[in-house]
C-alpha positions in Angstrom: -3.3 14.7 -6.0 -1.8 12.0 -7.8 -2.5 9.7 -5.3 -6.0 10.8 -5.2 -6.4 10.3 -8.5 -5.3 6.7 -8.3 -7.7 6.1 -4.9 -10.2 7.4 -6.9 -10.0 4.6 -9.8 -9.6 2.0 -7.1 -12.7 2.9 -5.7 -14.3 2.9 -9.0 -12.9 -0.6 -10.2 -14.4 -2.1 -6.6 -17.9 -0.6 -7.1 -18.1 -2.0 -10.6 -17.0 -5.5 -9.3 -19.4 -5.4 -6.6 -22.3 -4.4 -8.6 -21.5 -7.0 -11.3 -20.9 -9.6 -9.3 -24.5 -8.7 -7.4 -26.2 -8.8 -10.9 -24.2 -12.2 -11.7 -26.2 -13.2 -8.5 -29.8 -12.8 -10.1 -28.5 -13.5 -13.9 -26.8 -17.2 -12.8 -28.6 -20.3 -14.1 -30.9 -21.7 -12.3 -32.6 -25.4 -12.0 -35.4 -24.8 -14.1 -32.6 -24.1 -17.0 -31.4 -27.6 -17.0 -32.9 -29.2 -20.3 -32.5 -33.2 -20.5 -32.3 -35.4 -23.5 -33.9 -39.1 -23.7 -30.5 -40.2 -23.0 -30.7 -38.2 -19.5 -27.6 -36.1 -20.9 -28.0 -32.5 -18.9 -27.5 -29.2 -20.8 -26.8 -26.2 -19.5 -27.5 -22.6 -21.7 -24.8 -19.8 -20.9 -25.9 -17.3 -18.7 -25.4 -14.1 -18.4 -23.8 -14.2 -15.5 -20.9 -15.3 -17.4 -20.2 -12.1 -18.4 -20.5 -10.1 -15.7 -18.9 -12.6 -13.8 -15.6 -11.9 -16.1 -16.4 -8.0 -15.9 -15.8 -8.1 -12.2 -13.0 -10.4 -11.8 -11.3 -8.0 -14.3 -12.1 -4.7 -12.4 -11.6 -6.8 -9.4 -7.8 -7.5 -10.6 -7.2 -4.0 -11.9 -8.1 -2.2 -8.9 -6.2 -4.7 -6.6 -3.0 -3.9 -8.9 -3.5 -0.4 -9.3 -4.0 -0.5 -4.8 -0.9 -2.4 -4.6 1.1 0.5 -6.6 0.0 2.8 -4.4 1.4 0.5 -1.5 4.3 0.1 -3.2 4.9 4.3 -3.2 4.1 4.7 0.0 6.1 1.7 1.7 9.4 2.7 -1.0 9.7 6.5 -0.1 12.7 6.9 2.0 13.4 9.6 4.6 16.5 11.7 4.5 18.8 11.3 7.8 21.4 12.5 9.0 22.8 8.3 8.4 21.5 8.0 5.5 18.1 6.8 4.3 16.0 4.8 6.0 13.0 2.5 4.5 9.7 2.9 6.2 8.8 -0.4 7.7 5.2 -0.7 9.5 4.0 -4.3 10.8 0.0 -2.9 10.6 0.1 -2.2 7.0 2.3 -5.5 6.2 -0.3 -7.6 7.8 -3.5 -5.9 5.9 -1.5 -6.2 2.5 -0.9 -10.1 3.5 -4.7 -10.7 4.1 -5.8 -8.2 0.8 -3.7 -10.5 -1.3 -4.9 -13.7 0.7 -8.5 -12.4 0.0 -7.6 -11.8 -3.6 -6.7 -15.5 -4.6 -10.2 -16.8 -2.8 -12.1 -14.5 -4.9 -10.3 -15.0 -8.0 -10.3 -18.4 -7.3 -14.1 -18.4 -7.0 -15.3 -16.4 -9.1 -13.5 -17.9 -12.1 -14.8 -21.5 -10.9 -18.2 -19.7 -11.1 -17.7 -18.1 -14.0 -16.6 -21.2 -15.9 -20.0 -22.8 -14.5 -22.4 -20.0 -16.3 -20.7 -21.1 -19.3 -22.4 -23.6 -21.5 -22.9 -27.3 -20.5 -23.7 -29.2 -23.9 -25.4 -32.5 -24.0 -22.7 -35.1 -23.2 -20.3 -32.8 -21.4 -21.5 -31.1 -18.8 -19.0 -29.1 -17.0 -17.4 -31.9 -15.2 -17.2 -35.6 -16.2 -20.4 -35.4 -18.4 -22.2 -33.8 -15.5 -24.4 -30.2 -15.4 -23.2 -28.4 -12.1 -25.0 -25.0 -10.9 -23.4 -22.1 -9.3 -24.9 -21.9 -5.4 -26.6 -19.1 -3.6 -24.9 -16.3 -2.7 -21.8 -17.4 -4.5 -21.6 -14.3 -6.4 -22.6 -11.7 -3.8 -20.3 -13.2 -1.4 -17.1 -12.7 -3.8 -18.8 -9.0 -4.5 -18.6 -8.5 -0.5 -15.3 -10.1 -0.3 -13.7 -8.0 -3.2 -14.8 -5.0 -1.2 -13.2 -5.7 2.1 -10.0 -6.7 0.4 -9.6 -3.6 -1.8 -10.6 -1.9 1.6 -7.6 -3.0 3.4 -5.7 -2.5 0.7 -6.4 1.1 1.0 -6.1 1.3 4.2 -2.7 -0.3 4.2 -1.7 2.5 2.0 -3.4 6.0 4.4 -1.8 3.8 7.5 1.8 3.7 5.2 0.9 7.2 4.6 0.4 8.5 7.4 3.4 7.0 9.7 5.7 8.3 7.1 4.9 12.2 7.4 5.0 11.1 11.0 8.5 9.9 10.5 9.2 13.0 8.7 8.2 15.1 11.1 10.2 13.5 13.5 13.2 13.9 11.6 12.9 17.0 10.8 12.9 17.5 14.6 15.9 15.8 15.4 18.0 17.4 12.6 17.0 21.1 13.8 18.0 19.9 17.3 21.5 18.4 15.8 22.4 21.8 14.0 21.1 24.4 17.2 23.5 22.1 19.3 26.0 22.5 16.3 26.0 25.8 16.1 25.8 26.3 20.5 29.1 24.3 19.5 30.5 26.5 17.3 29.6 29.0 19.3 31.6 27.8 22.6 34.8 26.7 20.1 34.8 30.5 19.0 34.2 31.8 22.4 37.0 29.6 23.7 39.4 30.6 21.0 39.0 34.3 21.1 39.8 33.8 24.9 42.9 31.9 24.3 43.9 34.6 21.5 43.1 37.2 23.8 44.7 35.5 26.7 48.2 35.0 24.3 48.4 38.6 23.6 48.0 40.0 27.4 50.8 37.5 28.3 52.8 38.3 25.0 52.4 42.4 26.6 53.4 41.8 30.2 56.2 40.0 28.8 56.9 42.6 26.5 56.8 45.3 29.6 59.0 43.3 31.7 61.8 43.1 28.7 61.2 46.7 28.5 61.5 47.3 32.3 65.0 45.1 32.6 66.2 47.3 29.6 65.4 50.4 31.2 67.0 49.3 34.5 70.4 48.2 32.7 
């Protein structure tokens, strides 16, 4: 449940990024916002794409964060053995969390360079050596799409985690009932075996009784 709980807000945070960073899209500036003085110095108004920009890179970073705890208590339960505990170790779900995080630095990366573009370009200063720059198509719904397939093998990364380790479980649970039936076939035999030898001492410890007895008799 717990872990549903925290899937759950995941999930959330992601769709709020992705539908921000979609209505960043259509709220960006756009040429016909550039306003020029007679000096031919470029100003740029803030958009609101500023702010939803920010809204999703926050949700973005939550839910990656909140994903990677998840991870974290899925990969760091340890099985019971009979040798002591062993740490669950999975190649598959190593190699998704690699690329989420990968995935995570673009967007971040991009979005904030966006983000800092939507802000506003005075007269004079621009956003970058007295020049006006303009966030390109698609910028925004591409880091929406990208957010989504990240946080998606993120939670993947933790079912697949998941998953193998109730495997694992299972399987030890297997081999420890095998060890104690063979334990207790063990014991078994060892009691068998010493009941015989008891039983075996005490007939020999008679017929050597009856043969004293005999001689005796005979004397």
């Amino acid at each position: 449940m717990h872990d549903l709980f925290l899937y759950s807000i995941v999930f959330s945070l992601g769709l709020v990024s992705f539908i921000t960073c979609f209505a960043a899209e259509f709220k960006r500036s756009k040429k016909e916002d550039i306003r020029w003085d007679r000096e031919r110095n470029c100003y740029i108004p803030e958009s609101h794409a500023f702010g939803l920009g920010t809204a999703a890179v926050l949700c973005f970073c939550l839910a990656q964060i909140i994903g990677n705890i998840i991870v974290y208590r899925n990969h760091r339960t340890r099985i019971k053995r009979e040798d002591g505990y062993k740490i669950i170790d999975l190649p598959l779900p190593a190699v998704l969390l690699l690329i989420s995080w990968s995935n995570f630095v673009v967007v971040v990366l991009i979005l904030s360079t966006a983000i800092s573009m939507s802000r506003v370009q005075a007269y004079g200063e621009g956003w970058l050596e007295e020049d006006c720059y303009l966030v390109k198509d698609g910028v925004f719904a591409a880091s929406g799409c990208l957010a989504i397939l990240g946080l998606g093998g993120l939670t993947i990364s933790a079912n697949r985690i998941k998953l193998q380790k109730k495997k694992q479980q299972q399987l030890v649970q297997v081999v420890i009932k095998d060890q104690e039936k063979r334990r207790s076939i063990e014991e078994e035999q060892n009691h068998y075996e010493h009941q015989t030898k008891k039983s075996s001492e005490t007939v020999i410890h008679l017929v050597e009784e009856t043969s004293s007895t005999t001689n005796i008799s005979r004397i």
